[in-house]
N, C-alpha and C positions, 0 to 999 in steps of 0.2 A: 858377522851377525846374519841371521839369517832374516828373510823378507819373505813375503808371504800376501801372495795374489789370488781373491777369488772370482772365478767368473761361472758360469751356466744360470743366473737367477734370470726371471723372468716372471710374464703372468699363464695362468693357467686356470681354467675353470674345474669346479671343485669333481673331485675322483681322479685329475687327471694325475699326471708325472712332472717330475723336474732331476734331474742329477747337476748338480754343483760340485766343481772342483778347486781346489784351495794347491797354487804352486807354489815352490819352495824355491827359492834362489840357490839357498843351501843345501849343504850334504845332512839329513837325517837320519842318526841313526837309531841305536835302539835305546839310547838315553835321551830319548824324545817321546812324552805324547803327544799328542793332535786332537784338537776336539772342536767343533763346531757349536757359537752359539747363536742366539738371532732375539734381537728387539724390534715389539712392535712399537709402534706411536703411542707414545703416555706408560709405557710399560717399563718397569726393567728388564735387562737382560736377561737371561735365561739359557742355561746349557742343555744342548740337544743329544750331542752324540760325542764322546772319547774314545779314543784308542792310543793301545802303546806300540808305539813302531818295534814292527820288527816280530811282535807277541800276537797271542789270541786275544789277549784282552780287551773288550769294549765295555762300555755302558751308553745305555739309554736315558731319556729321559722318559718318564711314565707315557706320556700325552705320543710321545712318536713310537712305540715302540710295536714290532709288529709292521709297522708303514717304513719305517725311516732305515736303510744298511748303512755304517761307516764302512769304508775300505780303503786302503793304502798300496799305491802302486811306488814300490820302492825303488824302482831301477830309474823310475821318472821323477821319483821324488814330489808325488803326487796324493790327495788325499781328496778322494769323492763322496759325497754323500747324497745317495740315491734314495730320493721322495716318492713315494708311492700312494695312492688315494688322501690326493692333499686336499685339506679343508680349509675351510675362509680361516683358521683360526691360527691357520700355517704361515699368514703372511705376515712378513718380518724382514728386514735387511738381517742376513745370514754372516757372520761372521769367524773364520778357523782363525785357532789360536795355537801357540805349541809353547812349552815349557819342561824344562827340564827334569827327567823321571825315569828311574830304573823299575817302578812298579806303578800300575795304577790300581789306587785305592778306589774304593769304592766311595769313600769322604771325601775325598780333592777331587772325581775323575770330573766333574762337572763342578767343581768350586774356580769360580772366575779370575780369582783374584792370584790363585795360585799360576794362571798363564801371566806369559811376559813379554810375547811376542805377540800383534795382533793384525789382519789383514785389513782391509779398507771395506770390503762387504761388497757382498751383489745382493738386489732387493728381487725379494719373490712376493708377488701379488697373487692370492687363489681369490675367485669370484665365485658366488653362489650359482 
């Protein structure tokens, strides 16, 4: 079974940067995506950013797109998600998920419910 650790969150005041990286115990291959979601206080969850290992395919969520890269280091077994011009409204305990997938849909690539495996979260704070 695979386990799934993320760390890089932190605070940052707004425009700055953050990269969070989400490790993998396990071997991922390309019948896995990876997708990062993050809740804030009083909020539901919300998917940020997918991809399918191994593939070109991502998706965004509207609100990050443009600021936010998915990327996948496969040899580490590793999956970062590079923040860019973060706003107060970016802060959220950050959480990767993976689940089983030979394609990613445009309808599941951010549907929560469809991952099975979820990490513990690193909290990213942006201040005005």
């Amino acid at each position: 079974q695979v386990h799934l650790m993320e760390s890089g969150g932190g605070s940052v005041q707004a425009g700055g940067s953050l990269r969070l990286s989400c490790a993998a115990s396990g071997y991922l291959d390309n019948s896995y995506c990876i997708a990062w979601f993050r809740q804030a206080p009083g909020k539901e969850r919300e998917g940020v950013a997918s991809i399918h290992v191994g593939g070109p395919s991502t998706y965004y969520a509207d609100s990050v797109k443009g600021r936010f890269t998915i990327s996948q280091d496969s040899a580490n077994n590793t999956l970062t998600l590079q923040m860019n011009n973060l706003e107060p409204e970016d802060s959220a305990m950050y959480y990767c998920a993976t689940k089983t997938c030979f394609r990613l849909s445009s309808s599941q690539a951010l549907l929560q419910l469809t991952y099975s495996t979820w990490g513990q979260g690193t909290q990213v704070t942006v201040s005005s």
